[in-house]
C-alpha positions as CSV (number, residue, x, y, z in Angstrom):
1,X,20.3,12.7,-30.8
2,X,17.0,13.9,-30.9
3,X,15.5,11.6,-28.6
4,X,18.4,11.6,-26.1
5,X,17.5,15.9,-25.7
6,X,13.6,15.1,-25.4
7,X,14.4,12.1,-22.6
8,X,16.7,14.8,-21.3
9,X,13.6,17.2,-21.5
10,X,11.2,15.3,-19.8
11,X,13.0,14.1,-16.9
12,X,13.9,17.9,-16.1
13,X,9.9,18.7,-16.6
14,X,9.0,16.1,-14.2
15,X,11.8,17.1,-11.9
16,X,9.9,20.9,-12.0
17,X,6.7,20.2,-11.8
18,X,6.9,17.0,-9.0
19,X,8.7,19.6,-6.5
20,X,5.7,22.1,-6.7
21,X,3.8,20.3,-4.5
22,X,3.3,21.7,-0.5
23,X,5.9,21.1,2.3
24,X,2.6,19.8,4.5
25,X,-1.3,19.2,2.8
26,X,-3.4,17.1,5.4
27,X,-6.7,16.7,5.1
28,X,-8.3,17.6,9.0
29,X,-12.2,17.4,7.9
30,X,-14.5,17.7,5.2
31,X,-12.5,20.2,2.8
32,X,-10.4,21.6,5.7
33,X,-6.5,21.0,5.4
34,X,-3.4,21.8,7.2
35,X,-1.5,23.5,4.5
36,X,2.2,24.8,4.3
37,X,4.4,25.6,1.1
38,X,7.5,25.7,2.0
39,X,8.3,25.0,6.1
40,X,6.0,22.9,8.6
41,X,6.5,27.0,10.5
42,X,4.5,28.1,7.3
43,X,1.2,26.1,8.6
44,X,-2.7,27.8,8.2
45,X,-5.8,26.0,7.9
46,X,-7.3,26.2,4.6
47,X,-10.1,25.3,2.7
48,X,-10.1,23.1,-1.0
49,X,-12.8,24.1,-3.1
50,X,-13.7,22.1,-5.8
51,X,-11.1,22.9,-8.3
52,X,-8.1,22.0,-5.5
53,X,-7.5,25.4,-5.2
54,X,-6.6,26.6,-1.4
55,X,-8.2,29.7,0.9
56,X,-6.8,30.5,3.4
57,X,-8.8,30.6,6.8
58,X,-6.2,30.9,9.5
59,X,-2.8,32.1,9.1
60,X,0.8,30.4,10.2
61,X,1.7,29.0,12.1
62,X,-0.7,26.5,13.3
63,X,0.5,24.4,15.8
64,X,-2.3,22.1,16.8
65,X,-5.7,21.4,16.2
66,X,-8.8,19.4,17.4
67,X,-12.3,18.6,16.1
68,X,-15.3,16.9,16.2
69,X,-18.5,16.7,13.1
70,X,-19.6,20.0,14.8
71,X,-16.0,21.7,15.3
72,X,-12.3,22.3,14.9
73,X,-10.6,24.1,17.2
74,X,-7.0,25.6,16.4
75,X,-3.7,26.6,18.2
76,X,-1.6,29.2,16.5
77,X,1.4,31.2,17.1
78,X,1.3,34.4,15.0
79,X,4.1,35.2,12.7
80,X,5.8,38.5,12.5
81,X,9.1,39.6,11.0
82,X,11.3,37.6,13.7
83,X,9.4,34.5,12.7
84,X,7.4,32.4,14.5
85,X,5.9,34.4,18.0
86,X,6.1,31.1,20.5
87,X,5.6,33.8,23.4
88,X,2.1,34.4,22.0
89,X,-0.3,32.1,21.3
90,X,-4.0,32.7,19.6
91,X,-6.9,30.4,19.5
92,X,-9.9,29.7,16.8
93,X,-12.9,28.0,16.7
94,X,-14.4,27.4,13.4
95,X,-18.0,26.3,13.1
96,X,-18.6,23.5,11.2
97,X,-22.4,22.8,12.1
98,X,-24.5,25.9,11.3
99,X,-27.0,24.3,14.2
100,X,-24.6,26.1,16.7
101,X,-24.5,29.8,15.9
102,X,-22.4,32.2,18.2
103,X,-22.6,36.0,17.3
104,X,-23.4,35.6,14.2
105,X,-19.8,36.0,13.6
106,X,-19.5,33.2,10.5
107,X,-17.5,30.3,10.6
108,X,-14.4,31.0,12.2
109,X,-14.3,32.9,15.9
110,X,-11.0,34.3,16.8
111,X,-8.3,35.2,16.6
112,X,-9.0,34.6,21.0
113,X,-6.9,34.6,24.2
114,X,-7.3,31.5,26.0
115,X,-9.8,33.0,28.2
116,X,-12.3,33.9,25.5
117,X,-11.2,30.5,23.8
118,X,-12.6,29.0,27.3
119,X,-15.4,31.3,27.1
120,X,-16.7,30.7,23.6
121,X,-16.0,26.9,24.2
122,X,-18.4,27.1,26.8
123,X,-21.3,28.8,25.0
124,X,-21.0,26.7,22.0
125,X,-21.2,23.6,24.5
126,X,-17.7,22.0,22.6
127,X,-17.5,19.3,25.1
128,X,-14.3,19.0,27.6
129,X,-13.1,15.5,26.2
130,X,-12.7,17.4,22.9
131,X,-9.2,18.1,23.1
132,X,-5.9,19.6,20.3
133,X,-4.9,15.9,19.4
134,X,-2.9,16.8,16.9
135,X,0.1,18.5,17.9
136,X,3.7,19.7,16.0
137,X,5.9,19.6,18.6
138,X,8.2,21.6,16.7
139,X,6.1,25.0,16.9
140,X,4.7,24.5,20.2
């Protein structure tokens, strides 16, 4: 009887702790991922540190991103208490090579319109065939 509750036990255990993984976890570059917990809405760009503990560096809902060894660019729509804004959407750059440097800002520039996107695409010299290639359709 014993070893019918531990079997019992254990399969419940695994049952727990194999759902508490995330709803999305993609790795973009180097230790930048596309995270969500629950809901591909709940998307942000986050960082891994070494102990595969997440930081979060852009909020939900990310919606597309882009990159190259020197930068990743990101599409977001804000979320506010309706859900997910698709009427308004922010851009980021995030620095990934410290050669370029752009108002000594840190890594990540934005939240920006498109125009300043445009703008600080230009003075950081992210070339035009780098484009968002990776796209949810879903939140677009």
């Amino acid at each position: 009887m014993r070893a019918v509750a531990a079997i019992i036990c254990i399969i419940l255990l695994q049952g727990c702790i194999g759902g508490m993984g995330f709803a999305v976890e993609k790795g973009i570059i180097g230790n930048y991922y596309l995270v969500a917990v629950d809901a591909i809405d709940q998307s942000s760009i986050s960082i891994r540190d070494s102990s595969n503990s997440f930081t979060q560096v852009i909020d939900a809902a990310v919606f597309a991103y882009g990159f190259n060894e020197d930068f990743l660019m990101v599409k977001q729509h804000p979320v506010d208490a309706g859900g997910v804004n698709k009427a308004k959407t922010q851009y980021y750059i995030i620095v990934l090579n410290h050669k370029q440097v752009y108002s000594g800002k840190g890594d990540r520039i934005g939240p920006l319109t498109e125009a300043s996107f445009n703008k600080a695409r230009t003075a950081l010299k992210i070339p035009d065939s780098m484009a968002f290639t990776h796209v949810e359709k879903r939140l677009e």
